[in-house]
N, C-alpha and C positions, 0 to 999 in steps of 0.2 A: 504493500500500500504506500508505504514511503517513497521509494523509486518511484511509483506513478505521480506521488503529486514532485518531486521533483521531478521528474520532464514534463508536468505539464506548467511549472513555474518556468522551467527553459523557454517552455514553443511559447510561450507567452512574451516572455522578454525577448523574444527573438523577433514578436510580430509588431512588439510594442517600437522596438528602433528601428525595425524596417519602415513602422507607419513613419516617424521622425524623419529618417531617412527619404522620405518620399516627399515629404511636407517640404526639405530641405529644399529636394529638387526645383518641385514645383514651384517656390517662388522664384528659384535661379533661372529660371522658363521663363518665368511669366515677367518677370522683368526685363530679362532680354528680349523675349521679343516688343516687347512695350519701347523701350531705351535703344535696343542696339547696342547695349553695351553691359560687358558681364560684370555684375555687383561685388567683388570680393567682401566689400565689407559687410552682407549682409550674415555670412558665418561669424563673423568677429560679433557682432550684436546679440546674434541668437547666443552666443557661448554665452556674451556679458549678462544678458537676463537668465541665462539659468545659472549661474553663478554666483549672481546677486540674489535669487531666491533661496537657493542651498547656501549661502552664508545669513539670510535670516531667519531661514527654519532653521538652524543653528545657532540661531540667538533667541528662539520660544517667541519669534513674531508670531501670531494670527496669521493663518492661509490669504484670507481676503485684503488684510492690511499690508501682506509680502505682496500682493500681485498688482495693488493699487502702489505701492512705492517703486515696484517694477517698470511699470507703463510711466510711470511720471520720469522716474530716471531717462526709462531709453526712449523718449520723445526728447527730454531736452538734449539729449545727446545727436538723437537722429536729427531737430532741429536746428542746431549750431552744427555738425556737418555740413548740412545744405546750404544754411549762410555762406561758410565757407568756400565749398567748393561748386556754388553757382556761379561765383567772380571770376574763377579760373577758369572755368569752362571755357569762355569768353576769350583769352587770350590767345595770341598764335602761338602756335608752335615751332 
């Protein structure tokens, strides 16, 4: 009985990073074709918010209070990128 629920704890985490893994893709899709141009930084983000959730479930924050700090962080971060690197876009090469 034990071996059964460990593999079915394996096929589980197996399906669960493949969805992740898909999730990844498909924004790396969908922005490119949108842009034309491949986002590297959109892995660096995703790391930073699960990062920053697993460093405050690790401090006994609240689920809803980690996810609401989450979204607030990587907006101002995704928003000060774009300030950023809208002016440069601009320049020649």
């Amino acid at each position: 009985m034990v071996d059964f629920l460990i593999l079915l704890e394996v096929i589980l985490n197996g399906l669960m990073a493949g969805v992740l893994y898909s999730l990844v893709a498909l924004g790396f899709v969908l922005i490119f074709k949108a842009s034309g141009i491949f986002n590297y930084a959109q892995g660096v983000m995703a790391l930073f918010a699960a990062m920053t959730l697993v460093g405050l479930m690790n401090g006994q924050v609240p689920f809803a209070h980690a996810i609401n700090v989450i979204l607030a962080r990587t907006s101002i971060i995704l928003a000060s990128t774009c300030r950023l690197w809208w002016p440069l876009q601009a320049l020649p090469l």
